[in-house]
GUMILUM-545470 format. One record per atom (N, C-alpha, C, O, CB): residue in one letter; y, x, z. Coordinates in steps of 0.05 Angstrom, whole numbers, padded with zeros to 5 digits, always signed. Glycine has a CB too. Example, Ala and Ser with C-alpha at 12.3 -4.5 7.8 and 13.67 -1.06 7.14 Angstrom:
A-00114+00264+00156A-00090+00246+00156A-00066+00264+00156A-00066+00285+00169A-00089+00226+00181S-00045+00257+00142S-00021+00273+00143S+00001+00258+00157S+00023+00268+00161S-00012+00282+00114
This chain:
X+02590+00541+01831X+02590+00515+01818X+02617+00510+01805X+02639+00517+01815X+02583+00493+01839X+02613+00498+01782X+02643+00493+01770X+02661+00472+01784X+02650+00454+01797X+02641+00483+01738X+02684+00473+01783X+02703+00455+01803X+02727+00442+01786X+02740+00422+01793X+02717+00475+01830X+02734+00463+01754X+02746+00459+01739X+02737+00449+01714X+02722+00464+01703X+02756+00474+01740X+02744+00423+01700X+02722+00403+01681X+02746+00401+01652X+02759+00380+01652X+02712+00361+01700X+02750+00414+01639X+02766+00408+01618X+02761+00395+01604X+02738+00394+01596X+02772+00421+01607X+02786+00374+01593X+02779+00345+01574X+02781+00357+01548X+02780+00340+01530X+02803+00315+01576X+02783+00382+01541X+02784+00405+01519X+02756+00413+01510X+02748+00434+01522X+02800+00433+01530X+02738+00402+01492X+02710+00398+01485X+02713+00434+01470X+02691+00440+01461X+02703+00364+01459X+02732+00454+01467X+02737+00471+01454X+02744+00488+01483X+02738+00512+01485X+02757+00464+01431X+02754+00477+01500X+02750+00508+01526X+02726+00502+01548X+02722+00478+01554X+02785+00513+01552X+02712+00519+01558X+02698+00518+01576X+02705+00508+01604X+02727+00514+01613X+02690+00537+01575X+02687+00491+01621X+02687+00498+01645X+02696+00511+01658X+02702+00528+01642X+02677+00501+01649X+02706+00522+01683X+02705+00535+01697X+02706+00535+01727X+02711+00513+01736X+02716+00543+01688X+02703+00559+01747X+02713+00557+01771X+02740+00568+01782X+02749+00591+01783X+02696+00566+01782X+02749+00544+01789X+02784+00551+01804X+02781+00548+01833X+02782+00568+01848X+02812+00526+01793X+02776+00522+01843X+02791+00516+01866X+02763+00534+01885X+02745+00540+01870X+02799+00475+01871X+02759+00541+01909X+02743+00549+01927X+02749+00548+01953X+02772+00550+01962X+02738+00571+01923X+02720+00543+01973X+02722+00539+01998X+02711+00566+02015X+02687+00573+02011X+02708+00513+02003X+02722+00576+02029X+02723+00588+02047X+02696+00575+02067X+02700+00555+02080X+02753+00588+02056X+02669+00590+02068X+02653+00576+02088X+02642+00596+02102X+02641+00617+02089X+02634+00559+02078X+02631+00598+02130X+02618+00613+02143X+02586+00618+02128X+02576+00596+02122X+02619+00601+02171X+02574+00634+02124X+02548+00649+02120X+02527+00630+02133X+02532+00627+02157X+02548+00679+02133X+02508+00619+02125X+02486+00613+02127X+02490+00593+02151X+02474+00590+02170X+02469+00636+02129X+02517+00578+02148X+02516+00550+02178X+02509+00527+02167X+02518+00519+02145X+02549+00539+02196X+02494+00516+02178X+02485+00486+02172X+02503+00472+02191X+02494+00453+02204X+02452+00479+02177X+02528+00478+02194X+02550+00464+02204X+02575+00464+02184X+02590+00445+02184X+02557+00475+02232X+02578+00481+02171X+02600+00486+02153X+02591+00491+02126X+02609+00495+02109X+02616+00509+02163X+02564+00491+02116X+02558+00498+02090X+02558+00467+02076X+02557+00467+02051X+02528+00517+02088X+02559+00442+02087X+02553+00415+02084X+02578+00416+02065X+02600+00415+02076X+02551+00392+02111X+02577+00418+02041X+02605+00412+02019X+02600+00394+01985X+02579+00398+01974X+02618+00447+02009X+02608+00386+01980X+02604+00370+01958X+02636+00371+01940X+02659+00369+01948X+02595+00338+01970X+02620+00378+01907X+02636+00377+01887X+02638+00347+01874X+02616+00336+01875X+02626+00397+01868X+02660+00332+01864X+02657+00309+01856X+02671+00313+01825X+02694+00305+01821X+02670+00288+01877X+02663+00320+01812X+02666+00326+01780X+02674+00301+01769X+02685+00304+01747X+02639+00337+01763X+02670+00262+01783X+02669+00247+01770X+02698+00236+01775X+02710+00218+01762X+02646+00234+01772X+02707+00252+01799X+02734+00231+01814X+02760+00259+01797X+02780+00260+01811X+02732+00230+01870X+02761+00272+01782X+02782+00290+01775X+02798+00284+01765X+02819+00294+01773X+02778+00306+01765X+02799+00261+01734X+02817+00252+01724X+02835+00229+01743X+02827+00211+01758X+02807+00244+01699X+02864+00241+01735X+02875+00246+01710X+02874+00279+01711X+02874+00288+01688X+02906+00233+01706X+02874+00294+01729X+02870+00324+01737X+02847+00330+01720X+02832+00311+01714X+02865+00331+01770X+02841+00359+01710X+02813+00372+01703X+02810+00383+01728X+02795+00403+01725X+02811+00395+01676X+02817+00381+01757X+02799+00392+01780X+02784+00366+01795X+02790+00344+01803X+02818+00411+01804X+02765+00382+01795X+02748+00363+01818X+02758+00359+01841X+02773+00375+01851X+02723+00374+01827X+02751+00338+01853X+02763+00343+01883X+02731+00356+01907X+02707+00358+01902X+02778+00301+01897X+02741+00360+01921X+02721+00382+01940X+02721+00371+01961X+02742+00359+01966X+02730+00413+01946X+02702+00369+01981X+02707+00361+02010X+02676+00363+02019X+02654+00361+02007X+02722+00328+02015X+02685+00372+02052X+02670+00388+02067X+02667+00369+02086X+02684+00352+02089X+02679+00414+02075X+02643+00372+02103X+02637+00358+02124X+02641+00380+02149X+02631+00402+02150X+02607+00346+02122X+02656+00371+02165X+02647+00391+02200X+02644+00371+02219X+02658+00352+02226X+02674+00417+02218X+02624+00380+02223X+02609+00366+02252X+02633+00361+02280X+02642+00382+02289X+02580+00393+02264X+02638+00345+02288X+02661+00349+02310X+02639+00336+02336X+02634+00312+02337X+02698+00326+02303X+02631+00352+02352X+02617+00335+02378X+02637+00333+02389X+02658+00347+02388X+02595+00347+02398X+02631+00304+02407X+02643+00297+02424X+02628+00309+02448X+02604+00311+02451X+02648+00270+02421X+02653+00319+02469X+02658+00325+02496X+02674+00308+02509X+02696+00299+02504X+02667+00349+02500X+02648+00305+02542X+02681+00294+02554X+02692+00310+02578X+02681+00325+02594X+02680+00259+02568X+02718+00300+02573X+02743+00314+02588X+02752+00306+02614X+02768+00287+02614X+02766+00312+02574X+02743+00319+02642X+02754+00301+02659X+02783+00296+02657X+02795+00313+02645X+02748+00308+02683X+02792+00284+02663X+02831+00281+02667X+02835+00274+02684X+02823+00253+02687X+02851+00265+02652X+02855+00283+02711X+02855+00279+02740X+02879+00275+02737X+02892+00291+02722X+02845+00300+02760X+02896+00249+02753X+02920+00246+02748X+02935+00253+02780X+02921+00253+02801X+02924+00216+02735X+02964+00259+02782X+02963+00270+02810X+03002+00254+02812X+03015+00251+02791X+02955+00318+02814X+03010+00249+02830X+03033+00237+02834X+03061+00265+02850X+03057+00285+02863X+03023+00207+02855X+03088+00252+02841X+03107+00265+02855X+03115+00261+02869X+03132+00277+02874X+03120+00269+02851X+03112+00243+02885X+03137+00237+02912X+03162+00241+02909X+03170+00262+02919X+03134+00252+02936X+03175+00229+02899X+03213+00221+02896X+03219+00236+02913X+03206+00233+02933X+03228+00191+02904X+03242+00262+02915X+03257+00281+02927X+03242+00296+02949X+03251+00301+02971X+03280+00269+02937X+03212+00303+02937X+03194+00315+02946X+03205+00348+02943X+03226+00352+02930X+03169+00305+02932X+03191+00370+02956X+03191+00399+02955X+03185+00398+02925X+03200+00411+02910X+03168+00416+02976X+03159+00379+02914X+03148+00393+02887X+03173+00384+02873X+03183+00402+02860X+03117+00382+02873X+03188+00357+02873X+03203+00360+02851X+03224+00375+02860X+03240+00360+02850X+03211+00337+02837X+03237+00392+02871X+03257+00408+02873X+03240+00441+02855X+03251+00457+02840X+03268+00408+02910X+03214+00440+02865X+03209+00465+02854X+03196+00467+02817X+03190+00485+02801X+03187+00477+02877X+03196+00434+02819X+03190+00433+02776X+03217+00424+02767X+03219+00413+02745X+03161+00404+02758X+03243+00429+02790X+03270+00418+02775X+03282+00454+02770X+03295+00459+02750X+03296+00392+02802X+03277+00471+02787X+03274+00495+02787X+03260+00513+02758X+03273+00525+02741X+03261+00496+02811X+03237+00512+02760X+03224+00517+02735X+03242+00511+02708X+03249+00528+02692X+03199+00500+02735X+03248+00482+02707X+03254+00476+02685X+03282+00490+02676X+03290+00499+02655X+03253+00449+02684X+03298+00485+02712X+03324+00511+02697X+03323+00538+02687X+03332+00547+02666X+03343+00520+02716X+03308+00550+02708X+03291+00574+02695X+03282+00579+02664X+03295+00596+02652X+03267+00574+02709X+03257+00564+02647X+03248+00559+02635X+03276+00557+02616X+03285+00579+02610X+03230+00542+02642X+03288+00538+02609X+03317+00541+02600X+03334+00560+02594X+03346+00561+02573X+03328+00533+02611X+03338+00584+02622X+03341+00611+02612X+03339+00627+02596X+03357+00639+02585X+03335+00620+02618X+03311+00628+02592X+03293+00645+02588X+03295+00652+02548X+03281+00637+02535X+03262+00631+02602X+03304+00663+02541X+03308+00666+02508X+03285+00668+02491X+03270+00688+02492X+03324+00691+02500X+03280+00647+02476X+03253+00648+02462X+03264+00646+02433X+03246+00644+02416X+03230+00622+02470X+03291+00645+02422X+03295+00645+02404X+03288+00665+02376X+03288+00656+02353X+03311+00642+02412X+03282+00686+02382X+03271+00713+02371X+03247+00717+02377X+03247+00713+02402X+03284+00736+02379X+03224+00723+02371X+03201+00737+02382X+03185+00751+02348X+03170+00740+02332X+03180+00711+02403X+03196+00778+02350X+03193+00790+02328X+03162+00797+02326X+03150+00797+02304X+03212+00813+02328X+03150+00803+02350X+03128+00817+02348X+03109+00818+02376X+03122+00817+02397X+03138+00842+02339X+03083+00821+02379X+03069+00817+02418X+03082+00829+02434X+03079+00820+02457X+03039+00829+02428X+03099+00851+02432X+03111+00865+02455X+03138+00844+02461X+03139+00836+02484X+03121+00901+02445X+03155+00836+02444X+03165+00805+02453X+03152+00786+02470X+03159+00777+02492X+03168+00790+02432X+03135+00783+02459X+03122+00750+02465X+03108+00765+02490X+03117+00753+02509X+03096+00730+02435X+03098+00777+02495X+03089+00793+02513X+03116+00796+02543X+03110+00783+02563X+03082+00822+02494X+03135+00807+02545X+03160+00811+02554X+03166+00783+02559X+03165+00778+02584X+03180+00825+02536X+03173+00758+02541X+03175+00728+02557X+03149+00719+02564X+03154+00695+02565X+03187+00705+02539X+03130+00721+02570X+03105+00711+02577X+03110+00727+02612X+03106+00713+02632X+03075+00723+02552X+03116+00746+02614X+03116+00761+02635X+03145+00751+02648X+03146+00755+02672X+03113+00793+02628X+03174+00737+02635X+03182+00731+02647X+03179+00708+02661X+03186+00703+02684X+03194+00736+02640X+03164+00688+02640X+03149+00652+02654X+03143+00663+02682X+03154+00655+02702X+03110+00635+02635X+03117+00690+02681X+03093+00691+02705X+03114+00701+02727X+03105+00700+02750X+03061+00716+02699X+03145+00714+02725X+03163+00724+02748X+03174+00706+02754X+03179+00705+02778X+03181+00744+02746X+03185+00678+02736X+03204+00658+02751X+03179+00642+02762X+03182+00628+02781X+03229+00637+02730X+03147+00645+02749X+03128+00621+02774X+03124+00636+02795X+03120+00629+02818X+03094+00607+02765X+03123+00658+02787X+03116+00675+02827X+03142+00673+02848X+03140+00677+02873X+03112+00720+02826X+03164+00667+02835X+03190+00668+02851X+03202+00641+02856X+03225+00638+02863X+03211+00685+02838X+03192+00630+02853X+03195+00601+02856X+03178+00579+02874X+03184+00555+02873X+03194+00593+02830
C-alpha cells in the first residue's frame, strides 16, 4: 500500500515508510494507513494496534525490622554489589563472568 502521497501531480506515489509485522496474526496485522493526516509531510502517518491483555500480578509486600540480621545482610550485598565492575562489558563471556560474580557474593553472604 502506498504510504508516500506527493503534492507533485508530475511524480508518482509511492512506498517508503514500512511496518515490520508477524505473518498471518490477527494480533499484529491490525494496521492502518492515513493518507489524509500527511500534510504538511507527503508521508502518511501509520499506526498499529496490539492487543495488551490485562493480567493480574500478585504483589506481596514483606517488612525489615530496624538492625535486623536481614538488614545487615542487604547492607552487605549492596557493598559488594558496589565492587563489582560493570563498567565495561564488551561481550556474554563478560556479562557472563559478572553475573557469576552477583551469584558468589549471594552464596557468600
Amino acid at each position: 500500500m502506498l504510504t508516500q502521497y506527493s503534492d507533485n501531480k508530475n511524480n508518482s506515489n509511492s512506498v517508503i515508510n514500512l511496518f515490520f509485522l508477524q505473518s498471518n496474526s490477527t494480533k499484529l496485522n491490525n494496521y492502518e494507513i492515513h493518507p489524509k493526516l500527511c500534510f504538511p509531510s507527503d508521508y502518511a502517518s501509520l499506526t498499529i494496534n496490539i492487543i495488551i491483555n490485562k493480567k493480574f500480578i500478585q504483589v506481596k509486600w514483606h517488612t525489615i525490622i530496624k538492625n535486623s540480621k536481614e538488614v545487615n545482610f542487604i547492607s552487605d550485598l549492596i557493598k559488594g554489589f558496589k565492587n563489582i565492575n560493570t563498567s565495561n562489558i564488551p561481550n556474554k563471556d563478560a556479562l557472563e563472568q559478572i553475573v557469576q560474580e552477583y551469584t558468589n557474593l549471594l552464596d557468600s553472604t
